[in-house]
Backbone as a printed PyTorch tensor [residue, N CA C, xyz], in Angstrom:
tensor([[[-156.5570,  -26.0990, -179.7210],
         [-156.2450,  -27.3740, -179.0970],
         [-154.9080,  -27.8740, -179.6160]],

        [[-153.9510,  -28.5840, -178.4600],
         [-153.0010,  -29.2830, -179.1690],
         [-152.7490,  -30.2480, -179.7900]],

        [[-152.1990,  -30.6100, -180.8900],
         [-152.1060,  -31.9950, -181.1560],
         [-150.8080,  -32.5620, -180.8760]],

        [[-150.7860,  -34.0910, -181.0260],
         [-149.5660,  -34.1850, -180.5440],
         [-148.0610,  -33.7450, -181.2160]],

        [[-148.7900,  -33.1930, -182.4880],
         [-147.8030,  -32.8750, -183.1420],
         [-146.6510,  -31.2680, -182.0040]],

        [[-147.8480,  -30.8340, -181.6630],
         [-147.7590,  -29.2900, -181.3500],
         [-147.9620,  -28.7660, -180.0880]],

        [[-147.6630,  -29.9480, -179.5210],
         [-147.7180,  -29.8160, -177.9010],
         [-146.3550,  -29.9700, -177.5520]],

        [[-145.8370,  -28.9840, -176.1580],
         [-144.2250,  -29.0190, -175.9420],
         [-144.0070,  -30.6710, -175.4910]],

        [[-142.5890,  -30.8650, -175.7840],
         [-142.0780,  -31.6500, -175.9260],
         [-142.0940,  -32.2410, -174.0550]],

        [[-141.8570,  -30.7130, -173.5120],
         [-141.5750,  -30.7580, -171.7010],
         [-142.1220,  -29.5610, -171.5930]],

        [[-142.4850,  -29.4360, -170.3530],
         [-143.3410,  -28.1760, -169.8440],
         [-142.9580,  -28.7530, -168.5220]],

        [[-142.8890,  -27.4720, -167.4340],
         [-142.4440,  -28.0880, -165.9350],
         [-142.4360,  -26.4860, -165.4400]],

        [[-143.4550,  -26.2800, -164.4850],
         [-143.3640,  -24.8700, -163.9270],
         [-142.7810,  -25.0260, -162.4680]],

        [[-141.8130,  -24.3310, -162.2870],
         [-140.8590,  -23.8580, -160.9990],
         [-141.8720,  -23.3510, -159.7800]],

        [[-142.7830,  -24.2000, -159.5780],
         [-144.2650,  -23.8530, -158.4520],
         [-143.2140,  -24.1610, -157.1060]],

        [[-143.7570,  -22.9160, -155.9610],
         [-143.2120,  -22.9050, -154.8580],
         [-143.7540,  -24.7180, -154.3670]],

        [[-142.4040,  -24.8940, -152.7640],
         [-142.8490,  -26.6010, -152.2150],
         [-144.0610,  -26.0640, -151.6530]],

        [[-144.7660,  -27.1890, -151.5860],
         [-145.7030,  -26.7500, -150.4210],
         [-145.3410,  -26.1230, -149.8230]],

        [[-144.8080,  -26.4370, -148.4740],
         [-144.3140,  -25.8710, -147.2130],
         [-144.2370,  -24.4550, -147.4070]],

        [[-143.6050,  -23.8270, -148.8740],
         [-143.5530,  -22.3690, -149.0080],
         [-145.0740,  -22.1660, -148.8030]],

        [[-146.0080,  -23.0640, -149.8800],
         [-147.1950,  -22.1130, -150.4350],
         [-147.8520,  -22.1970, -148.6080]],

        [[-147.3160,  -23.1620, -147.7980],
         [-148.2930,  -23.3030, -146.4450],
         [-147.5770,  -21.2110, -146.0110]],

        [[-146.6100,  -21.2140, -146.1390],
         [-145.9460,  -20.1570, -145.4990],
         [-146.4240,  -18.9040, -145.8560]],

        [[-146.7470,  -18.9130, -147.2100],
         [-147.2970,  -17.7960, -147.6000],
         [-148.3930,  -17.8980, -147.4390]],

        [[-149.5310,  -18.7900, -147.7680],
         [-150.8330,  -18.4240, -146.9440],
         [-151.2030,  -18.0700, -145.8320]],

        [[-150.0700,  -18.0180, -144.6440],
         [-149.7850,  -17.6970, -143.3280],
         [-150.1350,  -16.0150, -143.5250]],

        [[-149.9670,  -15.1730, -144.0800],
         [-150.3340,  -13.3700, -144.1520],
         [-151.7760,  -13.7770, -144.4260]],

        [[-152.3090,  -14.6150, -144.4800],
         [-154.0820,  -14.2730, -144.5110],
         [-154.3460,  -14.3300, -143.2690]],

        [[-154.3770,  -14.7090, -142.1450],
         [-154.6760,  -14.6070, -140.7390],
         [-153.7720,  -14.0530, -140.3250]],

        [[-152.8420,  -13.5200, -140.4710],
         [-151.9620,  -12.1120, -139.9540],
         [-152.8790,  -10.8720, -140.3300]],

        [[-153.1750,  -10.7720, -141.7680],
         [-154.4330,   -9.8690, -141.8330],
         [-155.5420,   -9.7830, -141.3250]],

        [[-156.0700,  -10.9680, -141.5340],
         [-157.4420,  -11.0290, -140.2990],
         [-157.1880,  -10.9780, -139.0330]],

        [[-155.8500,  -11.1100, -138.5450],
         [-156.2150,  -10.6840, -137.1510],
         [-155.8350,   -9.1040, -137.3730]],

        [[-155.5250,   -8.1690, -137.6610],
         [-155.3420,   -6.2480, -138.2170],
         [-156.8690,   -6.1960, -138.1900]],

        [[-157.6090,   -6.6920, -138.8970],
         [-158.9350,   -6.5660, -138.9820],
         [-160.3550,   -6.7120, -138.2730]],

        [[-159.8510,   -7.7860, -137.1820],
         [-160.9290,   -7.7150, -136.1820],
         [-161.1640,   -6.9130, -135.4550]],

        [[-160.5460,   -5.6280, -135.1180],
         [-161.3250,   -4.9470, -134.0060],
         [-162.3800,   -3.9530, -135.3440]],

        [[-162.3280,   -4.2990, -136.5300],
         [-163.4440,   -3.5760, -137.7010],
         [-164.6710,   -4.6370, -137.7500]],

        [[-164.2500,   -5.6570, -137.5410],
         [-165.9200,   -6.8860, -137.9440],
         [-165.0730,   -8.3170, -138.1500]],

        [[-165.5300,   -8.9020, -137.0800],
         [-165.3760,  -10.5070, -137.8690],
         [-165.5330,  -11.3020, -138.7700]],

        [[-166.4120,  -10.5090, -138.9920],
         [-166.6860,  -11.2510, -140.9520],
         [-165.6720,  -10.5290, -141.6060]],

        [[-165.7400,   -9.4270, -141.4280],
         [-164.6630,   -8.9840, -143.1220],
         [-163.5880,   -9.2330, -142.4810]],

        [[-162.5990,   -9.3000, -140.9420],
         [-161.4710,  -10.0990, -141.3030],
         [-161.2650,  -11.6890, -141.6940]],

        [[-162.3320,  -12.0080, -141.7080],
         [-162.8040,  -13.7140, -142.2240],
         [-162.3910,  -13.6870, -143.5470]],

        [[-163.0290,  -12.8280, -143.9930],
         [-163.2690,  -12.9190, -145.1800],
         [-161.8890,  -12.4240, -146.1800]],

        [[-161.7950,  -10.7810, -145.7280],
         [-160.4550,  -10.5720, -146.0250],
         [-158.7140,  -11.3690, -145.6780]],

        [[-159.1900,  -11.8340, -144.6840],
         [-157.9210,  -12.9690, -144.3650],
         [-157.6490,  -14.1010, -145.6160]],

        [[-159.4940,  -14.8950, -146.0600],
         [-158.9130,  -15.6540, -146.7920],
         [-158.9840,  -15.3590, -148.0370]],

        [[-159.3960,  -14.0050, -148.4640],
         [-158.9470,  -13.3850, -149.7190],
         [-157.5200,  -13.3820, -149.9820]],

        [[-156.8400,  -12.5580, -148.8820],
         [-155.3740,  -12.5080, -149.3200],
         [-154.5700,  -14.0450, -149.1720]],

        [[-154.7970,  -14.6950, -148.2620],
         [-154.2590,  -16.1410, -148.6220],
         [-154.2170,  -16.6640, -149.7130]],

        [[-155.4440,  -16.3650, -150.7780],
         [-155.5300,  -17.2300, -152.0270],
         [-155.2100,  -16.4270, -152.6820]],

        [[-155.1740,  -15.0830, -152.6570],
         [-154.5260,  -14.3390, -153.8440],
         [-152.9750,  -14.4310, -153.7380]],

        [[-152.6100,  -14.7930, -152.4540],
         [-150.9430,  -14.5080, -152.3980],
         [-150.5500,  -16.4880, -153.0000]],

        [[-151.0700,  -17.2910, -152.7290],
         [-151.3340,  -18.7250, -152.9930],
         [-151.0540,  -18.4920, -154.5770]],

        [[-152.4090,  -17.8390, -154.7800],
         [-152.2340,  -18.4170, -156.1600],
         [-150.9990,  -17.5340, -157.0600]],

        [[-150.7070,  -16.0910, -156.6960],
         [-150.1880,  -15.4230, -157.5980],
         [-148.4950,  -15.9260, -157.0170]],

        [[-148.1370,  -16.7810, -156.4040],
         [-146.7540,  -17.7160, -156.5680],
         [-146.8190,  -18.9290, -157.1980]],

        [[-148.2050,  -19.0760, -157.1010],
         [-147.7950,  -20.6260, -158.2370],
         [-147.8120,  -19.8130, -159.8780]],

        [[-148.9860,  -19.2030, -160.0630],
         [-148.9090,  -18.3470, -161.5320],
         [-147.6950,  -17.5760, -161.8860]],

        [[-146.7280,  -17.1610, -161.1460],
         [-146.0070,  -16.2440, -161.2850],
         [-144.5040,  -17.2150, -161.7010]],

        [[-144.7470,  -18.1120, -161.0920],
         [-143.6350,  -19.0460, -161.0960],
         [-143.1830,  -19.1490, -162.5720]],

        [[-142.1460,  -18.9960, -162.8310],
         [-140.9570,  -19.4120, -164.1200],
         [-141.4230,  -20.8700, -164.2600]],

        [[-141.5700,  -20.8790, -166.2560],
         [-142.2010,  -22.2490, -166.7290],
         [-140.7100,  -22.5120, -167.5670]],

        [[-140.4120,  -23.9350, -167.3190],
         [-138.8120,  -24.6020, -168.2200],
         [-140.0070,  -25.4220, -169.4080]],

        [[-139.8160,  -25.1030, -170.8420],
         [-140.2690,  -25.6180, -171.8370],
         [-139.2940,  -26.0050, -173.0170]],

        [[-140.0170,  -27.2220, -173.2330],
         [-139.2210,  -27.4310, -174.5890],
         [-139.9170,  -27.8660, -175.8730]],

        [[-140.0710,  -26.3660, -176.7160],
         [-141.1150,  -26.9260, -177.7950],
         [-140.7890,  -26.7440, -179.4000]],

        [[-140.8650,  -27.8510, -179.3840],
         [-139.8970,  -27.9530, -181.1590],
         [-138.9930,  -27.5230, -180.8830]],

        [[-138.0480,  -26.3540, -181.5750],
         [-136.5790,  -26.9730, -181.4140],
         [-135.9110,  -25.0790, -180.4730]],

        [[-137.2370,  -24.6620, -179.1420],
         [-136.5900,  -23.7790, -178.4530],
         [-136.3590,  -24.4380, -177.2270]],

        [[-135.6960,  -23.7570, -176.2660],
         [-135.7370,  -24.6280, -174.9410],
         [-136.1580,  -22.8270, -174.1130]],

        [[-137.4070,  -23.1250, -173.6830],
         [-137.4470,  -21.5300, -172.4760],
         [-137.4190,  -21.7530, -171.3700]],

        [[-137.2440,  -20.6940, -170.1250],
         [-136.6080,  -20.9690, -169.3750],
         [-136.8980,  -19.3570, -168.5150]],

        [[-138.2030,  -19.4170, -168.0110],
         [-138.3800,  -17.9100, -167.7740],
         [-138.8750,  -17.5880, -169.0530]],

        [[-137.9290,  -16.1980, -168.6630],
         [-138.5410,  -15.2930, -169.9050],
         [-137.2960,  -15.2830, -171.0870]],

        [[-136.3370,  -16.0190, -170.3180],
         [-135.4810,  -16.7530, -171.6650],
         [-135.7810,  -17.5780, -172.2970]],

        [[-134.8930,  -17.4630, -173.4240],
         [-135.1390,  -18.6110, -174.4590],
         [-133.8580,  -18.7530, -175.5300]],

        [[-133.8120,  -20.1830, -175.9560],
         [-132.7110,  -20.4680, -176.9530],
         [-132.9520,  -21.5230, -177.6680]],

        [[-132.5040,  -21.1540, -179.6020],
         [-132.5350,  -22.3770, -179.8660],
         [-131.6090,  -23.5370, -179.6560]],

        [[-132.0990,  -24.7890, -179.8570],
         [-131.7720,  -25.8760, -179.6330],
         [-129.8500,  -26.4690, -180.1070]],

        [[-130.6430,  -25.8680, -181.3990],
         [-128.7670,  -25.8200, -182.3170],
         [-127.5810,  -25.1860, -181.7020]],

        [[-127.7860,  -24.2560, -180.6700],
         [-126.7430,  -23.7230, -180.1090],
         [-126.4100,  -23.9450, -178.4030]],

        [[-127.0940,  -25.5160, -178.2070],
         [-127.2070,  -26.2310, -177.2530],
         [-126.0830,  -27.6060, -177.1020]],

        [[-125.3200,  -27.5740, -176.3280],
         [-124.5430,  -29.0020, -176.1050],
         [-125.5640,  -29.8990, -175.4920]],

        [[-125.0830,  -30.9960, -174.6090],
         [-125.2070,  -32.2400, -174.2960],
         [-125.5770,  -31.6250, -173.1480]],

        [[-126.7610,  -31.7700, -172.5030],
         [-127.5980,  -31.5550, -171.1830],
         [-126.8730,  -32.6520, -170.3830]],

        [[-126.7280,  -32.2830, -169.0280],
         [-126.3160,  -33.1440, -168.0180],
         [-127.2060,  -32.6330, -166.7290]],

        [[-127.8270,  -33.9660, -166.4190],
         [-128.6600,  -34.5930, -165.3160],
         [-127.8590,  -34.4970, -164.0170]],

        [[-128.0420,  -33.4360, -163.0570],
         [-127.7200,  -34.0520, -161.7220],
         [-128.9040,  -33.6790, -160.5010]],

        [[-128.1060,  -34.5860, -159.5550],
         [-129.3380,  -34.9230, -158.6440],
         [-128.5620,  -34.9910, -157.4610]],

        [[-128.9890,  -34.8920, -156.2290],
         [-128.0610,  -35.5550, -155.0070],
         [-127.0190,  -34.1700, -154.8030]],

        [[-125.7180,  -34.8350, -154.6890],
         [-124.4980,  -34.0410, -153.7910],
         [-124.2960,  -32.9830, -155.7590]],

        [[-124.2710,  -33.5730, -156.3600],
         [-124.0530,  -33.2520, -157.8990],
         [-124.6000,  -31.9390, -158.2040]],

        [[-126.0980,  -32.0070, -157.5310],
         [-127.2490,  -31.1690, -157.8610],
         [-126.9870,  -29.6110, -156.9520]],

        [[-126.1240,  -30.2490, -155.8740],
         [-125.9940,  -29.1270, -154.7650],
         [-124.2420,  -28.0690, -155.2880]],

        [[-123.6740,  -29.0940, -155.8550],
         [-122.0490,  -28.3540, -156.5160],
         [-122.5050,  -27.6300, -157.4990]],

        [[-123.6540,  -28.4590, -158.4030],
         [-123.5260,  -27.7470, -159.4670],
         [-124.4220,  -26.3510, -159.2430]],

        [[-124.9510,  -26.1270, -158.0700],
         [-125.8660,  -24.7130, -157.5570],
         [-124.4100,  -24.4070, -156.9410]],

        [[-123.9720,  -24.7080, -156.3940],
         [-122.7300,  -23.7930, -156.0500],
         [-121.1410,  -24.0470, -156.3190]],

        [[-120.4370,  -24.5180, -155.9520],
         [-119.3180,  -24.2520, -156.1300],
         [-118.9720,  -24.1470, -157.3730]],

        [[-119.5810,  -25.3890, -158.2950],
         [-119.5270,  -25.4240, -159.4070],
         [-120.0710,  -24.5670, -160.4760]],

        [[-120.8280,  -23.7290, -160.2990],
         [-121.8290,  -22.7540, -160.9060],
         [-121.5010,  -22.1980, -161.9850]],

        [[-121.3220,  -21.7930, -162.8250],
         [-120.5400,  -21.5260, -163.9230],
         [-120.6420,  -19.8320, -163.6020]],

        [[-119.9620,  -19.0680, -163.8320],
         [-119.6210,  -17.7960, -163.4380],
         [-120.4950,  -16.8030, -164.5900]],

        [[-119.9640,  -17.3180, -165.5230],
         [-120.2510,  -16.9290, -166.9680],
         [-121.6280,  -17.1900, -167.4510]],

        [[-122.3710,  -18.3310, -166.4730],
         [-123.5230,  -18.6420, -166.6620],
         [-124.8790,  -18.2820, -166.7980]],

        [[-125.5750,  -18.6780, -167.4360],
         [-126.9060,  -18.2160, -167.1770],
         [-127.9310,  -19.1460, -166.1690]],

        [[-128.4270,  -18.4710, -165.0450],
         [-129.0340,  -19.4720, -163.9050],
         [-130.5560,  -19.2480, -163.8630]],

        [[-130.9530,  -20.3690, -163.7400],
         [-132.5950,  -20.3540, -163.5890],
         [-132.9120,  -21.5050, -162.3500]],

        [[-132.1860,  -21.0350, -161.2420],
         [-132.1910,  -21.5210, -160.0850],
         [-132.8600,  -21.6690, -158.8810]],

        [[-133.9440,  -22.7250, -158.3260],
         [-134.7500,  -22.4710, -157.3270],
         [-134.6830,  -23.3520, -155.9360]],

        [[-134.8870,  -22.5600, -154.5280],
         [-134.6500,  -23.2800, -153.3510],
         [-135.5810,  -24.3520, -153.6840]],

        [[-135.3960,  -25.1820, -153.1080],
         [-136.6380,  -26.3500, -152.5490],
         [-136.5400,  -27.1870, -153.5290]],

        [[-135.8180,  -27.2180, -155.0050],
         [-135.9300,  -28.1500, -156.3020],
         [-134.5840,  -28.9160, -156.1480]],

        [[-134.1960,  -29.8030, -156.1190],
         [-133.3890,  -30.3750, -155.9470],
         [-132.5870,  -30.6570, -157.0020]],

        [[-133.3170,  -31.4300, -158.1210],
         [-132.3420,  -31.6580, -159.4590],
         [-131.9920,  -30.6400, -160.6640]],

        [[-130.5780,  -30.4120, -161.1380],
         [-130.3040,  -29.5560, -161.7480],
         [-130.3520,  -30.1710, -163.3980]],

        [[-130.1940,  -29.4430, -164.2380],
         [-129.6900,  -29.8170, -165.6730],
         [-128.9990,  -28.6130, -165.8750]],

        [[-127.8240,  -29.2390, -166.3650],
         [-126.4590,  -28.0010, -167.0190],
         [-126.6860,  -28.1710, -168.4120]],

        [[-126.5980,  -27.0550, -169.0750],
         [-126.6550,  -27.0590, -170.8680],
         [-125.1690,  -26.5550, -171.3820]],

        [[-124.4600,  -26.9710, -171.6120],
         [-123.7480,  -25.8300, -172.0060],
         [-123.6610,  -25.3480, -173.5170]],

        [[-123.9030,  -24.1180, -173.4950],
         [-123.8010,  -23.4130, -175.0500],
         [-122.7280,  -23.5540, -176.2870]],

        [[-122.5220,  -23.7460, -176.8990],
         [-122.1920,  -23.8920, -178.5300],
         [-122.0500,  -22.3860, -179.1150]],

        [[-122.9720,  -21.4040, -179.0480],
         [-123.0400,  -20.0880, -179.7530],
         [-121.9260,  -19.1370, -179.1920]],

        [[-120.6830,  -19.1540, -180.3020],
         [-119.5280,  -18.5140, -180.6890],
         [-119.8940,  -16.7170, -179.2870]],

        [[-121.1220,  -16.3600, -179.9880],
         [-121.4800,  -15.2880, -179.9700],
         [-122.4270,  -15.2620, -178.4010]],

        [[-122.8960,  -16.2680, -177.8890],
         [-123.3410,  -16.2220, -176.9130],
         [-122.3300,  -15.5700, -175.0510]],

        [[-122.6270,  -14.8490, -174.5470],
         [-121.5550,  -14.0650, -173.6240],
         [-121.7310,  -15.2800, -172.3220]],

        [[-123.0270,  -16.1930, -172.6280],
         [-122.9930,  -17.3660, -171.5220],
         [-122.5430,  -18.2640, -171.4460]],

        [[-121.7100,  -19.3560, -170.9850],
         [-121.3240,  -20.9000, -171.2150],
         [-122.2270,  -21.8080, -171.2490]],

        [[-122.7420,  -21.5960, -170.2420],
         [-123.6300,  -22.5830, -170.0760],
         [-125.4930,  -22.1190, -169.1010]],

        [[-126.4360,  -22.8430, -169.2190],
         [-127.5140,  -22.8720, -168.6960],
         [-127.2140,  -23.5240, -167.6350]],

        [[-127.9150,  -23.1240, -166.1880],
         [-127.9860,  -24.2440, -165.4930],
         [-129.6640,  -23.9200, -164.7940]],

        [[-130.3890,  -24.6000, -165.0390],
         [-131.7220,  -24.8790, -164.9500],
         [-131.9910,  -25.8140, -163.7730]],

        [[-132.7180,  -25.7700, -162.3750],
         [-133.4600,  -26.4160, -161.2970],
         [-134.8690,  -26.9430, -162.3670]],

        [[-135.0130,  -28.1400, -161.5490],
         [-136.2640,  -28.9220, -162.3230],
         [-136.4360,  -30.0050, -161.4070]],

        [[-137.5730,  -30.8150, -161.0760],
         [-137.9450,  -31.8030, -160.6960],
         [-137.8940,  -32.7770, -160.9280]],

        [[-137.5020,  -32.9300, -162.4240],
         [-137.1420,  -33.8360, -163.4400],
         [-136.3840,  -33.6540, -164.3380]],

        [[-135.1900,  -33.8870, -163.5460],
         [-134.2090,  -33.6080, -164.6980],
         [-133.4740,  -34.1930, -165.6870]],

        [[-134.4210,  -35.7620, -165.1780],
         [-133.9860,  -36.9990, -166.6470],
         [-134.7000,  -36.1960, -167.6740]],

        [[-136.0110,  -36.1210, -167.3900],
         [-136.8950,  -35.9620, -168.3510],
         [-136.5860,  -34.6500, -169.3280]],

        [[-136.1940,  -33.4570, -168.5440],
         [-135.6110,  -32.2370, -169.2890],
         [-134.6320,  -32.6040, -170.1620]],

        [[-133.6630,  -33.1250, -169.4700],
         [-132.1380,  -33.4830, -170.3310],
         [-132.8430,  -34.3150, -171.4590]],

        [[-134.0180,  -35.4920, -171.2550],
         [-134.2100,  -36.7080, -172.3650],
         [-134.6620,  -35.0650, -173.7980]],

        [[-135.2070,  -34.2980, -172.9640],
         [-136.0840,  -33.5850, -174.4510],
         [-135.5650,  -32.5840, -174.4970]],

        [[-134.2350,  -32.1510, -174.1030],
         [-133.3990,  -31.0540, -174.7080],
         [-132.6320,  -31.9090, -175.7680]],

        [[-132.2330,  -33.6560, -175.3060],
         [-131.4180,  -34.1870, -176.4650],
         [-132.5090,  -34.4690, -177.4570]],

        [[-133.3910,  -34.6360, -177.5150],
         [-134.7140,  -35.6940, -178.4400],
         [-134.4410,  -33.9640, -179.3290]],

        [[-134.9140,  -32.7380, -178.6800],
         [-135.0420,  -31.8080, -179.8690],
         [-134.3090,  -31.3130, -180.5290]],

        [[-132.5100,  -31.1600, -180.0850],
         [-131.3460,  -31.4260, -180.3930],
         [-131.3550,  -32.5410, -181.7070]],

        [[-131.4710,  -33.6970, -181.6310],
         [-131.8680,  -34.7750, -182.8900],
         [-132.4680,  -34.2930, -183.3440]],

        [[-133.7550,  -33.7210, -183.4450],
         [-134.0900,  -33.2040, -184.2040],
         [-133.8830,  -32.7460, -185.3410]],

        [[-133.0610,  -31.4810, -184.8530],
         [-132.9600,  -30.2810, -185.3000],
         [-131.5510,  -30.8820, -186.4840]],

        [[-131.0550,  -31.7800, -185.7600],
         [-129.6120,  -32.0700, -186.7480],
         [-130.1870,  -33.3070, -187.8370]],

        [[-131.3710,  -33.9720, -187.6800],
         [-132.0440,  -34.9310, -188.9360],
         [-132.1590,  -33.7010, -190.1090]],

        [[-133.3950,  -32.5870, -189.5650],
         [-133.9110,  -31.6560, -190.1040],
         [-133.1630,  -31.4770, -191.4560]],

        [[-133.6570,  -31.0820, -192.9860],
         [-132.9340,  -30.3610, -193.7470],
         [-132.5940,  -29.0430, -193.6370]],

        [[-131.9010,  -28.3020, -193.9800],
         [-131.6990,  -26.9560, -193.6580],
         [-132.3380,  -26.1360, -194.6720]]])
């Protein structure tokens, strides 16, 4: 169990919009109809098997953005905090430059259709070959508030 000591700071999984998950449950009655001239029940049945298996294995599959104690993950990436600049919040026309024109070349992207608000990180580590993070999120006050909160952290911390 967590306590509050030891629970992430942010947790936010990159789950398809609806509208996708409506889209992809759409191949379960594409299958059941392949299947009816075998039995109406098992394309019933098999139709809404694969709907919920294809349903659920895009929300499970989906990339989780965490921030716990002083890592920030991001996928199956991850970095500590100390080799993190000043997170910046955008949203709107901001949110759409910084997915494209603006994109950092050099960057590392954890980018998704349908999410609107971005957070840019940019890196500190001499040794790092990336500039910057740029992370899609739903909340991207809230990411940026607890990439800086664990950032403080990490610089109170004794060494």
């Amino acid at each position: 169990m967590n306590t509050p000591a030891t629970r992430p700071r942010y947790r936010e999984r990159l789950a398809p919009s609806l509208w996708m998950l409506i889209t992809i449950a759409l191949a379960g009655p594409m299958v059941a109809l392949v299947f009816v001239p075998v039995g109406a029940t098992l394309a019933l049945v098999l139709g809404a098997a694969v709907s919920l298996l294809l349903v659920t294995a895009g929300i499970l599959l989906s990339p989780v953005i965490e921030v716990d104690g002083t890592v920030l993950r991001a996928g199956r990436a991850h970095i500590d905090v100390r080799w993190l600049g000043d997170a910046e919040q955008r949203t709107g026309e901001d949110a759409r430059r910084a997915r494209g024109p603006d994109l950092a070349h050099d960057g590392w992207h954890l980018v998704r259709g349908g999410i609107d608000g971005v957070v840019v990180v940019p890196l500190t580590d001499p040794d790092d070959p990336h500039s910057a993070w740029t992370l899609s999120s739903r909340t991207p006050d809230r990411l940026a508030a607890a990439i800086r909160a664990a950032r403080q952290e990490t610089e109170r911390a004794p060494i």
